[in-house]
Backbone atoms as SQL, in Angstrom:
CREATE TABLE atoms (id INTEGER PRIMARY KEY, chain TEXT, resi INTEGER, resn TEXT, atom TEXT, x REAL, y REAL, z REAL);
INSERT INTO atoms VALUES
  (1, 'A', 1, 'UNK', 'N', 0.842, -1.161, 0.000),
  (2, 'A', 1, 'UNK', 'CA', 0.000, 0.000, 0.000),
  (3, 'A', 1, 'UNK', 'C', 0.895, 1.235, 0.000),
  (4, 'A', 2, 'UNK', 'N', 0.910, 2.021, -0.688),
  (5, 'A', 2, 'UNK', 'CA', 1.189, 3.018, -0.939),
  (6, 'A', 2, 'UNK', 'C', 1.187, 4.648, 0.130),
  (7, 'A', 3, 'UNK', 'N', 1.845, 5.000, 0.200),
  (8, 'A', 3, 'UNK', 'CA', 1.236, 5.776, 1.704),
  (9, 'A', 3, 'UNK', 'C', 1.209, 7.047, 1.108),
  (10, 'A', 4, 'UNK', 'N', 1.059, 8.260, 0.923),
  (11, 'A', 4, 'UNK', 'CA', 1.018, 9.482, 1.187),
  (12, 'A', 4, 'UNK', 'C', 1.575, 10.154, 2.434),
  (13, 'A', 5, 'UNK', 'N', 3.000, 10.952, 1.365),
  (14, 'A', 5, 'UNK', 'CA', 3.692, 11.825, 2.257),
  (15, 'A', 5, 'UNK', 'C', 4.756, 13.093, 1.505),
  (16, 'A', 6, 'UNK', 'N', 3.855, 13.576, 1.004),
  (17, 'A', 6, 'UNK', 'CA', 4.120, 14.646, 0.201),
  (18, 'A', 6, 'UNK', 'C', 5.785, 15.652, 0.665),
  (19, 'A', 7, 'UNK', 'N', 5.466, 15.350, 2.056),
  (20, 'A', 7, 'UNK', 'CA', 6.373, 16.220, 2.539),
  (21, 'A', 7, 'UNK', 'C', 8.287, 15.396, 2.357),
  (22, 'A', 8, 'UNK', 'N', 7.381, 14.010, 2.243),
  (23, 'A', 8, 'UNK', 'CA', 9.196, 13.302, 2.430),
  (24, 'A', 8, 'UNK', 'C', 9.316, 12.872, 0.603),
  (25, 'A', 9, 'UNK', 'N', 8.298, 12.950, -0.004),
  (26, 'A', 9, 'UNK', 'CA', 8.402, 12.301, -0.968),
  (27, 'A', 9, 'UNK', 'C', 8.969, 13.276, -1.992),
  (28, 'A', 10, 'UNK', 'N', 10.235, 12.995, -2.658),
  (29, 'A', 10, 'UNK', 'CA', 10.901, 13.686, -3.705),
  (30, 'A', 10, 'UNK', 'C', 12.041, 14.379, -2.972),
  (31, 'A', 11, 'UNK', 'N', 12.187, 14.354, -1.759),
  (32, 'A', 11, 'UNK', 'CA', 13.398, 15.118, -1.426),
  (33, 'A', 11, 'UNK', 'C', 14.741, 14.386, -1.180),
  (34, 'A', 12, 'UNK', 'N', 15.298, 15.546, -1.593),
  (35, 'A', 12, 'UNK', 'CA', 16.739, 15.119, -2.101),
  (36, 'A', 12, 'UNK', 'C', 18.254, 15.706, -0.776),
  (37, 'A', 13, 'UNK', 'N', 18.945, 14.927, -0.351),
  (38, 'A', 13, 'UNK', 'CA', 19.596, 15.051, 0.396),
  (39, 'A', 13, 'UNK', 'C', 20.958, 13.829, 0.017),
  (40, 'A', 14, 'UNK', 'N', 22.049, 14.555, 0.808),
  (41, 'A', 14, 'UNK', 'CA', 23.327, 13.491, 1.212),
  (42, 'A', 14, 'UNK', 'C', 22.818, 12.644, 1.232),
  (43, 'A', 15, 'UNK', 'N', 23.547, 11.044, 0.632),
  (44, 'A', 15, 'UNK', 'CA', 22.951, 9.541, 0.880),
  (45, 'A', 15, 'UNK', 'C', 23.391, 9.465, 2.626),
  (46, 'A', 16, 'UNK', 'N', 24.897, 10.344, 2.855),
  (47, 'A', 16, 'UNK', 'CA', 25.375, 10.062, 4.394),
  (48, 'A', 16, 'UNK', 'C', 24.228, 10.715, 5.526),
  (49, 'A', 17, 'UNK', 'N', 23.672, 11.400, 4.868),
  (50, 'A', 17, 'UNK', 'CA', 22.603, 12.697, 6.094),
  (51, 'A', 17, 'UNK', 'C', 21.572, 11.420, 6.176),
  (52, 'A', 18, 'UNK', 'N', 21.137, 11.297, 4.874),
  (53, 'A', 18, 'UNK', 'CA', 19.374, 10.498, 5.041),
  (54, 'A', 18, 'UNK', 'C', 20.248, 8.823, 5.605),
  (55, 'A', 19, 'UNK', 'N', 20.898, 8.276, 5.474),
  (56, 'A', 19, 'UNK', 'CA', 21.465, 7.179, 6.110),
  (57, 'A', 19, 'UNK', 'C', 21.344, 6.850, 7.436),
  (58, 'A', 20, 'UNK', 'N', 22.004, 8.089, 8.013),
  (59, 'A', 20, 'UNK', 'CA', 22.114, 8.619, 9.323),
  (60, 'A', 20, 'UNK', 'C', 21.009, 8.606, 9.838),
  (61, 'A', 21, 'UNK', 'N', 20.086, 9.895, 9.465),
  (62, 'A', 21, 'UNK', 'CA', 18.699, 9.741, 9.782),
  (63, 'A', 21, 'UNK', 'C', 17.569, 8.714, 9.704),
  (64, 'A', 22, 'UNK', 'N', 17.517, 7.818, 9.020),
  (65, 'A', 22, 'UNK', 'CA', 16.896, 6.792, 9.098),
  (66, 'A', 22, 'UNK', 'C', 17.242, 5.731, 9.860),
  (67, 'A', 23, 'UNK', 'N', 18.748, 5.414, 9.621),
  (68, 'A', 23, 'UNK', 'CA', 19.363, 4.673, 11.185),
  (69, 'A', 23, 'UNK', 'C', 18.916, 5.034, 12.493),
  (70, 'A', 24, 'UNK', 'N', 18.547, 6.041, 12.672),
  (71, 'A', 24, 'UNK', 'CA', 18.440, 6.768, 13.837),
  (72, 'A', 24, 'UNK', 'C', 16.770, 6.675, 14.007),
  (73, 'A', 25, 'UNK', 'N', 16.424, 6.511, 13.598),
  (74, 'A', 25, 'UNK', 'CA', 14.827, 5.960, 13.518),
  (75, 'A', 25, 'UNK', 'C', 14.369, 4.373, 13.226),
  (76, 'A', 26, 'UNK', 'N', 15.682, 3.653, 13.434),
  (77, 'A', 26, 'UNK', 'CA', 15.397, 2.491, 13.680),
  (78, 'A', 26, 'UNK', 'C', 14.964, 1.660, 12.209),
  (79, 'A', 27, 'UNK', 'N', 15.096, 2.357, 10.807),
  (80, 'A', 27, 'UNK', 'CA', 15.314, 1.600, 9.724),
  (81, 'A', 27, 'UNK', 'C', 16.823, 0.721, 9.547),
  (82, 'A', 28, 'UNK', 'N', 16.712, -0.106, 8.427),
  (83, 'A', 28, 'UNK', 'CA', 17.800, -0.741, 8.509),
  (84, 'A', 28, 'UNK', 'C', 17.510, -0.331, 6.651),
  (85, 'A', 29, 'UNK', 'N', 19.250, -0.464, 5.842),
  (86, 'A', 29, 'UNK', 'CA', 18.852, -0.609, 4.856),
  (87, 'A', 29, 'UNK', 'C', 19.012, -1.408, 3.858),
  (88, 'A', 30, 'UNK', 'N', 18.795, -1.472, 3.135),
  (89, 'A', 30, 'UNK', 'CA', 19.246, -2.940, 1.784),
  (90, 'A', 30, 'UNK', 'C', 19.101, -2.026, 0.148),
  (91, 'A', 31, 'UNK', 'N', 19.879, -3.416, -0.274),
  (92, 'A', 31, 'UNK', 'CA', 19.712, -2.236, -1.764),
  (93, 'A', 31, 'UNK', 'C', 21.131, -2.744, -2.467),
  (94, 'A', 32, 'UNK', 'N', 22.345, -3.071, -1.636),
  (95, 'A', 32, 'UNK', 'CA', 23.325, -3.213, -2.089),
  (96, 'A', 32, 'UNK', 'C', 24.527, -2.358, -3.042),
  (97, 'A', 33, 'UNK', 'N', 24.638, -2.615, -3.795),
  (98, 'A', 33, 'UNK', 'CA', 25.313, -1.689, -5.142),
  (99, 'A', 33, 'UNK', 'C', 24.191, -0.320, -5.581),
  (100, 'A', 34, 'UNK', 'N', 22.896, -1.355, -5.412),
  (101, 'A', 34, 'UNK', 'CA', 22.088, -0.655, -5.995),
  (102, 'A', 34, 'UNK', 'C', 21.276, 0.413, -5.028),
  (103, 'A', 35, 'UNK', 'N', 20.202, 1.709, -5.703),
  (104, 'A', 35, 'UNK', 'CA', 20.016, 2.711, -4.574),
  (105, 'A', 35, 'UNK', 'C', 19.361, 1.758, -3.364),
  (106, 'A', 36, 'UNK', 'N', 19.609, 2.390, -2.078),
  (107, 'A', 36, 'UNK', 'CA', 19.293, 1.851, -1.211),
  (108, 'A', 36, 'UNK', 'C', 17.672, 1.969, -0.882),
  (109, 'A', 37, 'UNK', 'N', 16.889, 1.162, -0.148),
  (110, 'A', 37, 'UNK', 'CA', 15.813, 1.012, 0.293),
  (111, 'A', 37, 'UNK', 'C', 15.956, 0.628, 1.915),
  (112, 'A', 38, 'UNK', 'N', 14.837, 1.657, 2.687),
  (113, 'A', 38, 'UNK', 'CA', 14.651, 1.681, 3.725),
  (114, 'A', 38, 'UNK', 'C', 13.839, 1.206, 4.305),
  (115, 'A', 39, 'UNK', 'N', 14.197, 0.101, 5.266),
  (116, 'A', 39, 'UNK', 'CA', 12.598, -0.613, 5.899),
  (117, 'A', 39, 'UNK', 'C', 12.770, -0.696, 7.523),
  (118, 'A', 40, 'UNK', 'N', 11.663, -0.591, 8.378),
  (119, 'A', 40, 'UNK', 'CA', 11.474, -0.674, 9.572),
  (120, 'A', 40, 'UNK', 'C', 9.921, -1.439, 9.788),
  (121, 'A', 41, 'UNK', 'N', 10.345, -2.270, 10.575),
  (122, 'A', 41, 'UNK', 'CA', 8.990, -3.401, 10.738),
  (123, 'A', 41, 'UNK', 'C', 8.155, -2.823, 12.511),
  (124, 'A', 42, 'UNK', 'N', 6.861, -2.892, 11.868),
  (125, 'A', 42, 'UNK', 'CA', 5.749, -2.388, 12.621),
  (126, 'A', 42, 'UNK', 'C', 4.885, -3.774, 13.144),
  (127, 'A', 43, 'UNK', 'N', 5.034, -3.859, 14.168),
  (128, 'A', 43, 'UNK', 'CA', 4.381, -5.239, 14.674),
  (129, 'A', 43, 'UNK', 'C', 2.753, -4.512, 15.258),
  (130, 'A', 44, 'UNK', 'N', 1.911, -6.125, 14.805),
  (131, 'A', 44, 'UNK', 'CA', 0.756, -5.603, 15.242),
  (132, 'A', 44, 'UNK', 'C', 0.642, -6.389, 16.140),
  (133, 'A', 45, 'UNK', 'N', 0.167, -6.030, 17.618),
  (134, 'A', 45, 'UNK', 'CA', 0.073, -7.381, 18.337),
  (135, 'A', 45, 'UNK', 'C', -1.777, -8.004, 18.676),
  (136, 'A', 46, 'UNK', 'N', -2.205, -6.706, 17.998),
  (137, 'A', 46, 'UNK', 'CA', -3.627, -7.384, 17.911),
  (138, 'A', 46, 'UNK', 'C', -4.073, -8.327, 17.025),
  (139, 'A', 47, 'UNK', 'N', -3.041, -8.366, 16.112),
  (140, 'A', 47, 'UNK', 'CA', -3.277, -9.809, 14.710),
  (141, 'A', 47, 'UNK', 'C', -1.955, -10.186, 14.558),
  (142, 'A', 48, 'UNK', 'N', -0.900, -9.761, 15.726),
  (143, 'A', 48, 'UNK', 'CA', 0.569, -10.980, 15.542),
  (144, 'A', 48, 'UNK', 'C', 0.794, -10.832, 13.891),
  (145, 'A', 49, 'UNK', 'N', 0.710, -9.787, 13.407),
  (146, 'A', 49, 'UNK', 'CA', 1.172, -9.508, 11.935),
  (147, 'A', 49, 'UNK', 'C', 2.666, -8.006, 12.065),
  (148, 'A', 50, 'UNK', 'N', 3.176, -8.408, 11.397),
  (149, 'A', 50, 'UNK', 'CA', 4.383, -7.640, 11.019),
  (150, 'A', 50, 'UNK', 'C', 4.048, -6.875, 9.574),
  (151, 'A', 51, 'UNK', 'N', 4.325, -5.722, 9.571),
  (152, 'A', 51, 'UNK', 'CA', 4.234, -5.104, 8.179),
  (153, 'A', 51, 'UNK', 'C', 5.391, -4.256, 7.990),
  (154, 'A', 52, 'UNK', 'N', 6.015, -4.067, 6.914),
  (155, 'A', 52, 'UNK', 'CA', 7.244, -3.187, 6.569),
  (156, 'A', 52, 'UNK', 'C', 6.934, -1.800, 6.094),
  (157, 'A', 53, 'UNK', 'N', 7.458, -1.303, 6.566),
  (158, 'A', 53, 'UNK', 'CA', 7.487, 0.597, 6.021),
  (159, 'A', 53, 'UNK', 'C', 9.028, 0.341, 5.430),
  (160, 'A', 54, 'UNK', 'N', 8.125, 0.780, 4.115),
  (161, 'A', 54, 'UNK', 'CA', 9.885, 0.837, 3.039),
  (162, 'A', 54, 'UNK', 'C', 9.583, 2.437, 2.552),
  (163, 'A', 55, 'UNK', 'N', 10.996, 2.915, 2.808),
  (164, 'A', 55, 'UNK', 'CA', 11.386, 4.214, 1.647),
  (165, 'A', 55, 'UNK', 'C', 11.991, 3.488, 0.276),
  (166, 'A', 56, 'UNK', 'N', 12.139, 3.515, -0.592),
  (167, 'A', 56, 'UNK', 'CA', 13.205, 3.486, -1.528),
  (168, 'A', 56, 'UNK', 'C', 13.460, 4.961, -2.052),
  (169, 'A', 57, 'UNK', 'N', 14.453, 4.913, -2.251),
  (170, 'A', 57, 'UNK', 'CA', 15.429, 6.091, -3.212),
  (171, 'A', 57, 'UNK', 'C', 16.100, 5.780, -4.173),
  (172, 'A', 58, 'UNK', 'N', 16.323, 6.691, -4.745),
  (173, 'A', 58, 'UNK', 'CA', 16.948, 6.710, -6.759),
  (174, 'A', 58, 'UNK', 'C', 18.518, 8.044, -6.618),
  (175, 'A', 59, 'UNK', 'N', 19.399, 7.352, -6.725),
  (176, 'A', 59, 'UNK', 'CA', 20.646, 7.949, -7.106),
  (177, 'A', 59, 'UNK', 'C', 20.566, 9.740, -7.730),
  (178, 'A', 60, 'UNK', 'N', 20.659, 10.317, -7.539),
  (179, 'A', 60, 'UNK', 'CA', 20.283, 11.695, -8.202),
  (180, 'A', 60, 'UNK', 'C', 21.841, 11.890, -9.015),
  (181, 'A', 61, 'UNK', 'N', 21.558, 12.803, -10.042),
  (182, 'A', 61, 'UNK', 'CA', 22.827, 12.956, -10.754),
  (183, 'A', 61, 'UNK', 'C', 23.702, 14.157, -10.153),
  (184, 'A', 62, 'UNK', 'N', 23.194, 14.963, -8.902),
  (185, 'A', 62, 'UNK', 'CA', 23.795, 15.842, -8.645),
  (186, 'A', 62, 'UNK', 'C', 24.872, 15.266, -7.111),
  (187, 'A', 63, 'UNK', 'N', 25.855, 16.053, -6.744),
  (188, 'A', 63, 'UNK', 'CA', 26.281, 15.449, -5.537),
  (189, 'A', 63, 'UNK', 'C', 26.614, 16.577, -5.101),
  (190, 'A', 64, 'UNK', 'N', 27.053, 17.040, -3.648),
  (191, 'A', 64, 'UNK', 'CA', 26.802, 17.820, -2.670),
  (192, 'A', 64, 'UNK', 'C', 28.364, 18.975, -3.228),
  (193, 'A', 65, 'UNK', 'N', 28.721, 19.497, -2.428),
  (194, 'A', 65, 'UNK', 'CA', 29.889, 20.189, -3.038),
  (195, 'A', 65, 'UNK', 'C', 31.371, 19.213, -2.467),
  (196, 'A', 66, 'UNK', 'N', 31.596, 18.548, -1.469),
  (197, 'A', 66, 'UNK', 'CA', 32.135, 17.842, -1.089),
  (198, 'A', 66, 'UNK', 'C', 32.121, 16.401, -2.126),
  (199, 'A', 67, 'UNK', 'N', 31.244, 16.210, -3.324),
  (200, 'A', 67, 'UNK', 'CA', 31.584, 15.016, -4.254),
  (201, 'A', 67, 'UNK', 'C', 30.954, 13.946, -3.342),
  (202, 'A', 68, 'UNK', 'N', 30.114, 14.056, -2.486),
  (203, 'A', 68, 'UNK', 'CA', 29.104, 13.237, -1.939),
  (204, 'A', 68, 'UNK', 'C', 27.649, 12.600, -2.703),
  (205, 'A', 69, 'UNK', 'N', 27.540, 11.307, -2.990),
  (206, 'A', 69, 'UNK', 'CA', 26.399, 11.244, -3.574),
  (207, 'A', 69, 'UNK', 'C', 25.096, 11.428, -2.866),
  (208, 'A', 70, 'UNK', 'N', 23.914, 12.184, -3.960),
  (209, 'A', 70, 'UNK', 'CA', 22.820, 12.586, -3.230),
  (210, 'A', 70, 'UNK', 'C', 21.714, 11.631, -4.025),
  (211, 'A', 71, 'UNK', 'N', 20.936, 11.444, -2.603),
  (212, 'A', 71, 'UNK', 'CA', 19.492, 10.374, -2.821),
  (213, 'A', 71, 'UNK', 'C', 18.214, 11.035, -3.241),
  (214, 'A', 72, 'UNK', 'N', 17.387, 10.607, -3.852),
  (215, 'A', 72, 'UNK', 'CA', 16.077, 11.281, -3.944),
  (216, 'A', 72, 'UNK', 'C', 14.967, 10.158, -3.108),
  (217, 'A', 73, 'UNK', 'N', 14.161, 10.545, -2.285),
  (218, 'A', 73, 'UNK', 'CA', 13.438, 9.502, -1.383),
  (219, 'A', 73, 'UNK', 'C', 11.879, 9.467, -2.369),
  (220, 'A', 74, 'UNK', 'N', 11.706, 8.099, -2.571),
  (221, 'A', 74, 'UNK', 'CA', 10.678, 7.857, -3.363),
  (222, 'A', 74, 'UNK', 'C', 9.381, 8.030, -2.718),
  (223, 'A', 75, 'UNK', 'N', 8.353, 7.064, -3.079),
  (224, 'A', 75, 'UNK', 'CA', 7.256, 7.349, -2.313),
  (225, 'A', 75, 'UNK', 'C', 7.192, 5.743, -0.938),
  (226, 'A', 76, 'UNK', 'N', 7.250, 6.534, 0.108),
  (227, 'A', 76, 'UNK', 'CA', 7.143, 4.912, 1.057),
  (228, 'A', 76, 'UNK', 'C', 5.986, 4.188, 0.776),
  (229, 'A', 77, 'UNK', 'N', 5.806, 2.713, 1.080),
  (230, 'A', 77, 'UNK', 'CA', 4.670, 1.825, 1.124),
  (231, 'A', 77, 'UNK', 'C', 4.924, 1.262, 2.287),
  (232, 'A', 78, 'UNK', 'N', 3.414, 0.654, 2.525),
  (233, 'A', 78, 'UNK', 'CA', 3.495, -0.193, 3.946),
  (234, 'A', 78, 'UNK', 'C', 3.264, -1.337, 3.034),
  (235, 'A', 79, 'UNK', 'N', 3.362, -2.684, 3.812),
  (236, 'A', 79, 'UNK', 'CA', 2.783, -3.699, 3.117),
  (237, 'A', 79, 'UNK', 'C', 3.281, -5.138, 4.098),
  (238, 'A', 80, 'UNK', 'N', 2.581, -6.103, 4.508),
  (239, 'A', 80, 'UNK', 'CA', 2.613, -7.000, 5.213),
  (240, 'A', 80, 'UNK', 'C', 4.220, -7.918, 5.124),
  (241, 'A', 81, 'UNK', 'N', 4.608, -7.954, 6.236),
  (242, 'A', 81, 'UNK', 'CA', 5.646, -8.947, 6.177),
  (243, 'A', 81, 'UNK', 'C', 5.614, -10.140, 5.814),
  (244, 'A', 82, 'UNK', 'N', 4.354, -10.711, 6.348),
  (245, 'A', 82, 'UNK', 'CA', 3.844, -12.526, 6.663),
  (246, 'A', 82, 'UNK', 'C', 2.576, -12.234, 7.155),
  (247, 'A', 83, 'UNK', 'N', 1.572, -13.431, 6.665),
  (248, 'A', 83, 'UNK', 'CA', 0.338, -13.649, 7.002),
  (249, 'A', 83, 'UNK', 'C', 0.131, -14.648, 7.601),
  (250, 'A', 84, 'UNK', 'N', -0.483, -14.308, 8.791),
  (251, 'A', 84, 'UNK', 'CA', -0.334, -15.664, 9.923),
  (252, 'A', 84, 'UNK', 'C', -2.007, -16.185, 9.950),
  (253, 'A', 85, 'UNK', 'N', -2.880, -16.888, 9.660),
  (254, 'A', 85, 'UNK', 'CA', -3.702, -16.885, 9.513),
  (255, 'A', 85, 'UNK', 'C', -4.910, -16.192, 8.857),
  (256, 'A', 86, 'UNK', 'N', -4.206, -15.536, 8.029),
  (257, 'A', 86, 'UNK', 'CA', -4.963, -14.116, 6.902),
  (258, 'A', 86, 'UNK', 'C', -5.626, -15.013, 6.253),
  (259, 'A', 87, 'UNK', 'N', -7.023, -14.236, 5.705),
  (260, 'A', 87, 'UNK', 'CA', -8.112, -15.091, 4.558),
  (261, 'A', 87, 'UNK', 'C', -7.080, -14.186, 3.540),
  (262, 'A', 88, 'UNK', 'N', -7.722, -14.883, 2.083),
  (263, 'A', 88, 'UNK', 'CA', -7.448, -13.649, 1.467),
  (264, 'A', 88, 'UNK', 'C', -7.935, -12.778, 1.280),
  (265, 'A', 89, 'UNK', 'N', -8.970, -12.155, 2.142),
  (266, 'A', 89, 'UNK', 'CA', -9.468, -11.071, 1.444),
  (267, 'A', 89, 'UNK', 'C', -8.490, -10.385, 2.763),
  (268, 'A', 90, 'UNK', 'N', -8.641, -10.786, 4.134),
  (269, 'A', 90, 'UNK', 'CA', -7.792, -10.200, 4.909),
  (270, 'A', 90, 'UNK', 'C', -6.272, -9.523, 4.427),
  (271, 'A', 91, 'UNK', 'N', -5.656, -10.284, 3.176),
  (272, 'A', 91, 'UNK', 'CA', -4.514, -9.565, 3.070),
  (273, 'A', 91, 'UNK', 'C', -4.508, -8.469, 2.425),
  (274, 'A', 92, 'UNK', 'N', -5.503, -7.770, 2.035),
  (275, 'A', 92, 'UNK', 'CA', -4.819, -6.737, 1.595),
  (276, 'A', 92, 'UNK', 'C', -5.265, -5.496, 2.827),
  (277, 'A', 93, 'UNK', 'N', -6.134, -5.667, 3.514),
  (278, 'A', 93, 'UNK', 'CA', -6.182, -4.634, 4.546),
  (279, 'A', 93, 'UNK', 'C', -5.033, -4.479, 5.486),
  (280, 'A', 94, 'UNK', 'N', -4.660, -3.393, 5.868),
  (281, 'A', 94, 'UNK', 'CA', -3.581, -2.655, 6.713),
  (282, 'A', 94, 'UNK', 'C', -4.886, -2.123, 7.638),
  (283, 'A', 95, 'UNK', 'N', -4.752, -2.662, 8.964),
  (284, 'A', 95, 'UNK', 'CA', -5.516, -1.802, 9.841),
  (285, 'A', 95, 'UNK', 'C', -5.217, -0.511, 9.872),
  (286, 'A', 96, 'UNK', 'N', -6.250, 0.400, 10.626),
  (287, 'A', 96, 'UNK', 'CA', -6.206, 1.885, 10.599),
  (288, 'A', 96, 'UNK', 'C', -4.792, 2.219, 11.246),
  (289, 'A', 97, 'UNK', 'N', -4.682, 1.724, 12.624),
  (290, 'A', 97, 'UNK', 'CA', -3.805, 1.872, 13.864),
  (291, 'A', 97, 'UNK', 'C', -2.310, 1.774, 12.927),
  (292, 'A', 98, 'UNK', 'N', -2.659, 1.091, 12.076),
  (293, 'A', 98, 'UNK', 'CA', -0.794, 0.574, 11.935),
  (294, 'A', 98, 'UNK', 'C', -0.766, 1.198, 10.057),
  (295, 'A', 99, 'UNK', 'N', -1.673, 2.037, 9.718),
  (296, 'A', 99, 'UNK', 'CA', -1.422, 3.262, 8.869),
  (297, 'A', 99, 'UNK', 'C', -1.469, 4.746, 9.629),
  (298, 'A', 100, 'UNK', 'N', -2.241, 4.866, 10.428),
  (299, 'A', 100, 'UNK', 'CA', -1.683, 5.765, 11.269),
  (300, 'A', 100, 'UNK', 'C', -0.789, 5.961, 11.311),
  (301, 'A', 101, 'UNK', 'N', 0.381, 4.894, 12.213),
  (302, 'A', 101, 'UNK', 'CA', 1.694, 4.583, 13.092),
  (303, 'A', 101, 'UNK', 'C', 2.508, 5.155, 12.076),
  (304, 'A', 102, 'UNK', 'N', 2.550, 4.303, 10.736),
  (305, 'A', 102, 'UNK', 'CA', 3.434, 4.602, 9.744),
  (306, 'A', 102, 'UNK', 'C', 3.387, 6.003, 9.092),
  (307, 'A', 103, 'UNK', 'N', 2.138, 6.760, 9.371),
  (308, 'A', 103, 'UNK', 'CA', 2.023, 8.481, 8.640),
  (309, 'A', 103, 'UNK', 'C', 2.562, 8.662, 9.887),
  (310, 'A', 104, 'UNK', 'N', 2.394, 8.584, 10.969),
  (311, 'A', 104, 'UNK', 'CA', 3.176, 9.252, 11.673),
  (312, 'A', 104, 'UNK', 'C', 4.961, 9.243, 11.739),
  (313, 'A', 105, 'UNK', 'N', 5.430, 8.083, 11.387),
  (314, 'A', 105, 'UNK', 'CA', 6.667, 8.053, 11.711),
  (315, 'A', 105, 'UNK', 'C', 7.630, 8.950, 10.592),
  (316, 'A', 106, 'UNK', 'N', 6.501, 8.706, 9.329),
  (317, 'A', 106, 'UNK', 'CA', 7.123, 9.290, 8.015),
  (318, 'A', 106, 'UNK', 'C', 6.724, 10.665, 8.358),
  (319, 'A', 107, 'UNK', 'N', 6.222, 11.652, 9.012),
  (320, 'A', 107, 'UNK', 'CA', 5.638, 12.913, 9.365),
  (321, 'A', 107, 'UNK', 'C', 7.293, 13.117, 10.278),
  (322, 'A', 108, 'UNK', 'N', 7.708, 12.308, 11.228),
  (323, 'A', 108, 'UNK', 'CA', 8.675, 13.144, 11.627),
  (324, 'A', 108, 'UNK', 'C', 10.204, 12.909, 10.733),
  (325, 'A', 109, 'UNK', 'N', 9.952, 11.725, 10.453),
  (326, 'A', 109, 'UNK', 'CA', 11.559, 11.727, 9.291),
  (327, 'A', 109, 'UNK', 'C', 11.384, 12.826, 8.466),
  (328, 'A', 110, 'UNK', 'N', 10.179, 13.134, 7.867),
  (329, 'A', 110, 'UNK', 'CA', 10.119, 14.084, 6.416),
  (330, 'A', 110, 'UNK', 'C', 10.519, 15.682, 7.279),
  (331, 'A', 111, 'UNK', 'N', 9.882, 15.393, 8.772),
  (332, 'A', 111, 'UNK', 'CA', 11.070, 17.148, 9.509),
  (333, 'A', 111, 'UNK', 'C', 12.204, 16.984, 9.144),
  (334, 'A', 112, 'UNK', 'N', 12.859, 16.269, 9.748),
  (335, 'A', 112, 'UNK', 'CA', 14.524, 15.990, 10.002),
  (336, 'A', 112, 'UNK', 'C', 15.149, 15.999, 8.916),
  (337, 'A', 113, 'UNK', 'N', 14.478, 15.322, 7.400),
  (338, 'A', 113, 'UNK', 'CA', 15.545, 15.495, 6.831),
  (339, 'A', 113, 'UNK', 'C', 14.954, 16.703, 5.731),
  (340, 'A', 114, 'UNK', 'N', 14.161, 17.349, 6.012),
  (341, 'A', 114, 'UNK', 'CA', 13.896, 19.163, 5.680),
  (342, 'A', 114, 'UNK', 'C', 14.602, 19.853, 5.825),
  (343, 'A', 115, 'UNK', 'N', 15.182, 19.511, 6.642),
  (344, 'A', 115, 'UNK', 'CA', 16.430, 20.382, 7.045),
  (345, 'A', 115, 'UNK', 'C', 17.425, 20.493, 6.397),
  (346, 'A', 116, 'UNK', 'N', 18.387, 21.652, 6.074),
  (347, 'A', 116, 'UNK', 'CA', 19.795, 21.314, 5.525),
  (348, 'A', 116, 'UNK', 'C', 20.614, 20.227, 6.113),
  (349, 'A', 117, 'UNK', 'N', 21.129, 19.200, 5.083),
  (350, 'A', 117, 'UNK', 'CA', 22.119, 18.254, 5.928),
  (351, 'A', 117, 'UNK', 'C', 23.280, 19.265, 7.039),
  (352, 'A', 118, 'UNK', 'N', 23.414, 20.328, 6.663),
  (353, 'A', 118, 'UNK', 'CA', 24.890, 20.804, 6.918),
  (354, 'A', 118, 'UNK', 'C', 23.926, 21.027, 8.912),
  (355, 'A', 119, 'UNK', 'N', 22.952, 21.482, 9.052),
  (356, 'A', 119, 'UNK', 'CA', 22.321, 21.739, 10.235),
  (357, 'A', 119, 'UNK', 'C', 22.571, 20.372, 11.512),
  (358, 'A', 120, 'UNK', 'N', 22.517, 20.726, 12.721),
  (359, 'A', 120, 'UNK', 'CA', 22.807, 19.474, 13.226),
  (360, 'A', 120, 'UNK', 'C', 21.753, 18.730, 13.821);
């Protein structure tokens, strides 16, 4: 599922700033060679379901003045880790509580990294 977050979506920063900052919020990332993608798992314990909040980002052609490469942050999705007894019609719903959770968490990353990287 697709989330809406206008404020984080398209912005462009240091890969080292947004790295940082998302570490620091308890994402981990993957991606390898390739641009990195950001995920942090949201447990539900009212349905023992896990769902992932992923950022991905796309390489930008510009880099900082220091020759640092800069990220562009795509649009995040939520979307189930594992279905532990899900019908199927159950899988595609994301309860309210745990789209909430996730606008909220993306509401304060999209502050932090608003900011100039150079700011502390």
């Amino acid at each position: 599922m697709r989330l809406k977050s206008k404020n984080l979506t398209g912005v462009v920063q240091p890969l080292s700033y947004v790295d940082k900052m998302l570490r620091q919020q308890g994402f981990h990332r993957s991606g390898g060679d390739s641009p990195p993608t950001y995920d942090v798992v949201i447990y539900d314990s009212a349905t023992s379901t896990s769902y992932f909040l992923r950022i991905p980002t796309n390489y930008t052609s510009t880099t900082t003045g220091k020759g640092e490469l800069t990220v562009k942050l795509g649009h995040p999705y939520l979307e189930a880790k594992f279905y532990m007894h899900a019908t199927a019609e159950d899988q595609f719903v994301i309860p309210k509580e745990i789209r909430e959770a996730a606008e909220h968490k993306l509401a304060e990353i999209a502050d932090y990294l608003s900011r100039p990287a150079a700011q502390p």
